[in-house]
VOGU-3710 file (C-alpha; in Angstrom, 3 decimals, decimal comma):
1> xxxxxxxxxx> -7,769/188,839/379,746  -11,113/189,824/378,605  -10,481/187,630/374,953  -9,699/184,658/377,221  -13,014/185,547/379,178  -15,297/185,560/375,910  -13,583/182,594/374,694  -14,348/180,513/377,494  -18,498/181,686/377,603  -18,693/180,984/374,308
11> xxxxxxxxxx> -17,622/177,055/375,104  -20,112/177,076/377,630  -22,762/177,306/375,226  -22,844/174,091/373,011  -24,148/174,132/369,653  -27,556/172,837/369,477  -28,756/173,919/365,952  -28,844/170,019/365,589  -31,976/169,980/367,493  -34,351/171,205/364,854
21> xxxxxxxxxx> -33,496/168,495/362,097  -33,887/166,164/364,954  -37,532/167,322/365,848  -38,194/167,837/362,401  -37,603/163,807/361,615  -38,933/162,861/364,900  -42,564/164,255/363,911  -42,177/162,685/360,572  -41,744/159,611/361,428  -44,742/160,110/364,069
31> xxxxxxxxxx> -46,939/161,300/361,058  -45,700/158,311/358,950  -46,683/155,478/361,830  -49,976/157,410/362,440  -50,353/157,483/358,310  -49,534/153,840/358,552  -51,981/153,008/361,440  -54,899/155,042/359,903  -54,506/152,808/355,767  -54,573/150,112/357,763
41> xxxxxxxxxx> -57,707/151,053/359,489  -60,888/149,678/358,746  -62,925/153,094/359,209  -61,718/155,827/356,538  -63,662/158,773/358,778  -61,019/158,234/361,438  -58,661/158,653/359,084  -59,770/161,381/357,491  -60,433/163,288/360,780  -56,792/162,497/361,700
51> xxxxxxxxxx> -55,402/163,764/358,605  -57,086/166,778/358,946  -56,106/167,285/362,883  -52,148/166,958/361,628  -52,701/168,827/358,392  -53,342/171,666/360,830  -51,044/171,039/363,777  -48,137/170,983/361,083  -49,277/173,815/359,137  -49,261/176,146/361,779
61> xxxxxxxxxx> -45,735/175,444/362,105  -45,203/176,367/359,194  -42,896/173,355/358,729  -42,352/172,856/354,556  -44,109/170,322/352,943  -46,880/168,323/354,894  -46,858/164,692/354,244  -50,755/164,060/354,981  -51,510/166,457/351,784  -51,137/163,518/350,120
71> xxxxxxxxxx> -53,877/161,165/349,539  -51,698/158,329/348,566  -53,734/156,093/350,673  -57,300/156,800/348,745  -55,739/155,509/345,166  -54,412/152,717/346,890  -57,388/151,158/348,218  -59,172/152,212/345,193  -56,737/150,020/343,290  -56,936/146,691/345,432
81> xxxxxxxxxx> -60,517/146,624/344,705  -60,570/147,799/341,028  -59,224/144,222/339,996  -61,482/142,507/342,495  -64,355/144,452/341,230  -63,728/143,258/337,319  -63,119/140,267/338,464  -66,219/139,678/340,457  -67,911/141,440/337,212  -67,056/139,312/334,969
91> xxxxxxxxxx> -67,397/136,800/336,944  -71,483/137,886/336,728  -71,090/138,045/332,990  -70,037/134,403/333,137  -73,159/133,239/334,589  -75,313/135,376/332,753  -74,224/133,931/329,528  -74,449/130,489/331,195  -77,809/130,781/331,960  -78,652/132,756/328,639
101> xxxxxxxxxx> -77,139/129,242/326,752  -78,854/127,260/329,026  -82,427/129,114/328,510  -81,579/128,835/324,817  -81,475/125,159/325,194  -84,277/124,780/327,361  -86,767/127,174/324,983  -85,367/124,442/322,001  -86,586/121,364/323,831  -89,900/123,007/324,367
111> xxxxxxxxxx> -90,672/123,976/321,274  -89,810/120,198/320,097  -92,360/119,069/323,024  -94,682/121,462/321,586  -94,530/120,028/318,479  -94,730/116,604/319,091  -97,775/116,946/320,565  -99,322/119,088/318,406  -98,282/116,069/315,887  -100,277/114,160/318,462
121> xxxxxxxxxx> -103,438/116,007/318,319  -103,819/116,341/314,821  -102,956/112,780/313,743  -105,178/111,471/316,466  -108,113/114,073/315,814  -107,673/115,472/318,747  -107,133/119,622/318,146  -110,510/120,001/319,205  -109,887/118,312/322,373  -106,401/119,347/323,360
131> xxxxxxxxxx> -104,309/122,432/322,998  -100,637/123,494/323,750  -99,712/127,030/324,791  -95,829/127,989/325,529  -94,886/131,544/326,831  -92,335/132,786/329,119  -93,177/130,686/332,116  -94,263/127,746/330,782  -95,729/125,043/328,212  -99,161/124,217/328,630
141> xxxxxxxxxx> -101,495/121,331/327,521  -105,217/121,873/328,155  -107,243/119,006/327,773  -110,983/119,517/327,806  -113,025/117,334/330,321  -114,992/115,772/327,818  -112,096/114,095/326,424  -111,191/112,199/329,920  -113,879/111,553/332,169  -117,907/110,929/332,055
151> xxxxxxxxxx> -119,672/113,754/333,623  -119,586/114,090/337,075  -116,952/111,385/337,800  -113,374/111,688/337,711  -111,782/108,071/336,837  -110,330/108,437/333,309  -112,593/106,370/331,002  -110,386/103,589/329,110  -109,978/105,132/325,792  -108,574/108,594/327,231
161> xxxxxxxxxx> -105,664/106,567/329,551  -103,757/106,856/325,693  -103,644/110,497/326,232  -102,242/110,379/329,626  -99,794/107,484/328,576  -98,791/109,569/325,416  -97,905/112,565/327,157  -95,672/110,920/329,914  -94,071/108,708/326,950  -93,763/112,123/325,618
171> xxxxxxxxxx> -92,112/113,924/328,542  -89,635/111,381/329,295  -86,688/112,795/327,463  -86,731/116,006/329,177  -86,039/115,128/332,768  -85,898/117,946/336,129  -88,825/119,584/334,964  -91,858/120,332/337,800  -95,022/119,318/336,133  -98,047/120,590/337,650
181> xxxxxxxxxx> -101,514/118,874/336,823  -104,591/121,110/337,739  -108,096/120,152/337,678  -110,587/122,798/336,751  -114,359/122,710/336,925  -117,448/125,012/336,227  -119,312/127,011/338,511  -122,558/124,490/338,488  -122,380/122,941/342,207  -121,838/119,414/342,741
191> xxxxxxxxxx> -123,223/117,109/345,675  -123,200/113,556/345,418  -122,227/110,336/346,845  -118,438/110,369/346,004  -118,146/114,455/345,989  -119,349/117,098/348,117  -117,911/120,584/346,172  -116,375/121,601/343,090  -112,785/121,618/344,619  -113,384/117,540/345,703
201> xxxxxxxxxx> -114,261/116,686/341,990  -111,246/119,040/340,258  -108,759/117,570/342,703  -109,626/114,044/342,493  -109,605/114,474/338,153  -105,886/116,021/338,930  -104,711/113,089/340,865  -105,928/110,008/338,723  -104,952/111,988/335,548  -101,193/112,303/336,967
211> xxxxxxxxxx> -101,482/109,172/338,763  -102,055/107,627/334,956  -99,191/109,822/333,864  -96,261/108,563/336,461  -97,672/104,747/336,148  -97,400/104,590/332,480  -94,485/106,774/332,234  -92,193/105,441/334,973  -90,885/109,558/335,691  -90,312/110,860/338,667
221> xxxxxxxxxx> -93,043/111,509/340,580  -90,598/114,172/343,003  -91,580/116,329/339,694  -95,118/116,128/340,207  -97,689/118,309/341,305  -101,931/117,440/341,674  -103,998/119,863/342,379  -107,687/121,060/342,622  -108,482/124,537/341,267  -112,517/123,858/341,658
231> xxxxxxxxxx> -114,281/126,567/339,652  -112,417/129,548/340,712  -109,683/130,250/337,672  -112,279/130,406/334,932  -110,522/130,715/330,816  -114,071/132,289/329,988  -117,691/133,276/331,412  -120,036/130,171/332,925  -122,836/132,373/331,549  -123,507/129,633/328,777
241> xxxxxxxxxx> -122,853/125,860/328,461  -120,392/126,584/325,675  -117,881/128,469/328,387  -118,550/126,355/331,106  -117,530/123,111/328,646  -114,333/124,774/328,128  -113,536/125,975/332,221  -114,325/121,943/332,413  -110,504/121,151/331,811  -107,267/119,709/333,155
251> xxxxxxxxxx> -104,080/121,255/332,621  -100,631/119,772/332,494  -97,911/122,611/333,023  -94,265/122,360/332,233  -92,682/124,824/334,248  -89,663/126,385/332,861  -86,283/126,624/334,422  -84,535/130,048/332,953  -87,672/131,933/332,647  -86,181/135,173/333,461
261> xxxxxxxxxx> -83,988/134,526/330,282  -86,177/133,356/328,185  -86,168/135,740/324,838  -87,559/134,066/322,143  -91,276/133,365/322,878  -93,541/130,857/320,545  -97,440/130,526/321,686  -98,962/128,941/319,118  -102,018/127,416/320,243  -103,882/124,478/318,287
//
């Protein structure tokens, strides 16, 4: 009677040992959906601050291995941008070389410039007169005052519209450049009938200088730049008539394109 009695309390009392694997999964697969949730995440703080709030809710259970020791997700983001970072480097590399080829090219056809006029000058007797300059921003032709207008006026006399036609004929090949013309006086003021200041006189020399240029040339005159510097950018001191002579000038400035890549400099100056 009293075997029959334990038998039956013992089938009261189901086996439920299968609980614990049960949990066990059941909080896995929470910590994988959460894991899941937070790599998809744009913010990686959250994440971490997750992580760390399971790392210690599962270690206090004591539980085996925890899943969120892992930093899976770190190498993995790491390598979806590794390849987009080469990429986009190389990409850079690209257009550095581009533009290194392309300054090359462009430092080539102003040397050639360069020389051709210098060709210019000293056929012509004209090194006294005129003078090239090319450095890393530019090419350069000064032309002294003397050489293009009377004193005191600024339409080109007749014989000085060749050097104005020569060096648009001259430019012509090498299109999509900005030129920039710049008058340039001395510091003696002017006042008369057709000019009131310095800065009148330079800018109206600028303007029928380039206005010579684009006429004779046909270029574009979208390229072109005229303008008045007066007596305020000085090459030397106004304290005698030699320097002021030589701050009497008009400049014609190439501008380059790939200065910033420019490594080869030539500056002779003639």
């Amino acid at each position: 009677m009293s075997k029959k009695h334990r038998k039956e309390h013992h089938e009261e009392h189901a086996d439920e040992s299968w609980l614990i694997p049960y949990a066990d999964l059941m909080t896995l697969l929470l910590a994988l959906f959460l894991v899941l949730y937070a790599m998809s995440a744009a913010d990686a703080q959250k994440f971490e601050q997750m992580s760390a709030a399971f790392s210690s809710a599962f270690n206090s259970t004591g539980g085996g291995s925890n899943i969120l020791d892992h930093d899976s997700a770190v190498p993995l983001e790491q390598s979806s941008k590794t390849p987009k970072t080469t990429d986009n480097m190389e990409i850079e590399a690209a257009k550095e070389r581009a533009k290194d080829l392309q300054a090359q090219k462009e430092q080539e056809q102003l040397e050639q410039l360069q020389a051709q006029l210098n060709e210019y000058m000293k056929k012509n007797g004209l090194s006294d007169q005129l003078s090239t300059k090319l450095n890393h921003s530019e090419l350069r032709i000064t032309i002294k005052d003397s050489a293009l207008f009377d004193s005191g006026h600024a339409t080109l006399k007749e014989e000085s519209e060749k050097v104005a036609e020569t060096i648009g004929s001259m430019l012509k090949p090498y299109k999509g450049y900005q030129i920039i013309i710049r008058g340039h006086t001395d510091n003696v003021p002017i006042k008369n009938s057709r000019f009131a200041s310095n800065w009148d006189l330079s800018s109206a020399r600028a303007l029928n200088f380039m206005k010579v240029v684009l006429e004779r040339s046909q270029l574009n005159p979208k390229h072109f730049q005229a303008v008045g510097m007066g007596e305020y950018h000085p090459i030397v001191s106004n304290d005698n008539a030699e320097g002021r002579a030589q701050n009497r000038r008009v400049e014609v400035t190439i501008v380059r394109k790939y200065s910033n890549h420019t490594k080869t400099l030539t500056t002779p100056a003639n």
